[in-house]
N, C-alpha and C positions, 0 to 999 in steps of 0.2 A: 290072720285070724288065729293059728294057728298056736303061733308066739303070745299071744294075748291070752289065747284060752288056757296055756301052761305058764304065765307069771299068774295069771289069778289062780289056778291053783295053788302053785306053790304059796300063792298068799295065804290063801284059805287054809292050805294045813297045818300055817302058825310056826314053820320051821325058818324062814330067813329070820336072820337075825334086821337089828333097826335098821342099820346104814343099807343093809342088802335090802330090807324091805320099802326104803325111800328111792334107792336105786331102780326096783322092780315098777312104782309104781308112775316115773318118769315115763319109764321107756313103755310102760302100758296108753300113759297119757297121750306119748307120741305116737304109738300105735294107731289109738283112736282118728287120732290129729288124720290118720293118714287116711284110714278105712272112710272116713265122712268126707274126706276128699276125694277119692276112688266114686263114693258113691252118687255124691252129687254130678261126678262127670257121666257118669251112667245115667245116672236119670234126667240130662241135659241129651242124650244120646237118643234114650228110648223119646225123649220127646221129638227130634226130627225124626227120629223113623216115624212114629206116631204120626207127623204131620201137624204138630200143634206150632210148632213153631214155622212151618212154612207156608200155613193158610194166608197169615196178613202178609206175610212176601208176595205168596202168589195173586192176590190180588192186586196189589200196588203194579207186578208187572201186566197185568193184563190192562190196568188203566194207563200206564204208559205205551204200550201196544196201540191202544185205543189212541192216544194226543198225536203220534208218530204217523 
């Protein structure tokens, strides 16, 4: 986030020249790319702690429990 928030700066205050400014704004995109990656695995994370994802689990074992 860090690197992100200082190429948009320096975007913003109009000093990179073109090629640097096309350059900066790859590696912003790649940045992005990566944060939205980071965060979907986090928010796949907070959902089994949550227990959303392992409610229909735990019922399928308990009806398996139950055939056995």
């Amino acid at each position: 986030m860090r690197e992100l928030e200082a190429i948009v700066s320096k975007m913003d205050e109009g000093s990179l020249g073109l090629e640097d400014s096309l350059t900066a704004y790859r590696r912003g995109a790649d940045l992005i790319r990566q944060c939205q990656t980071a965060l979907e695995a986090v928010r796949e994370q907070v959902q089994v702690l949550d227990g959303a994802v392992l409610r229909p689990l735990a019922a399928q074992e308990g009806k398996d429990a139950d055939a056995a």
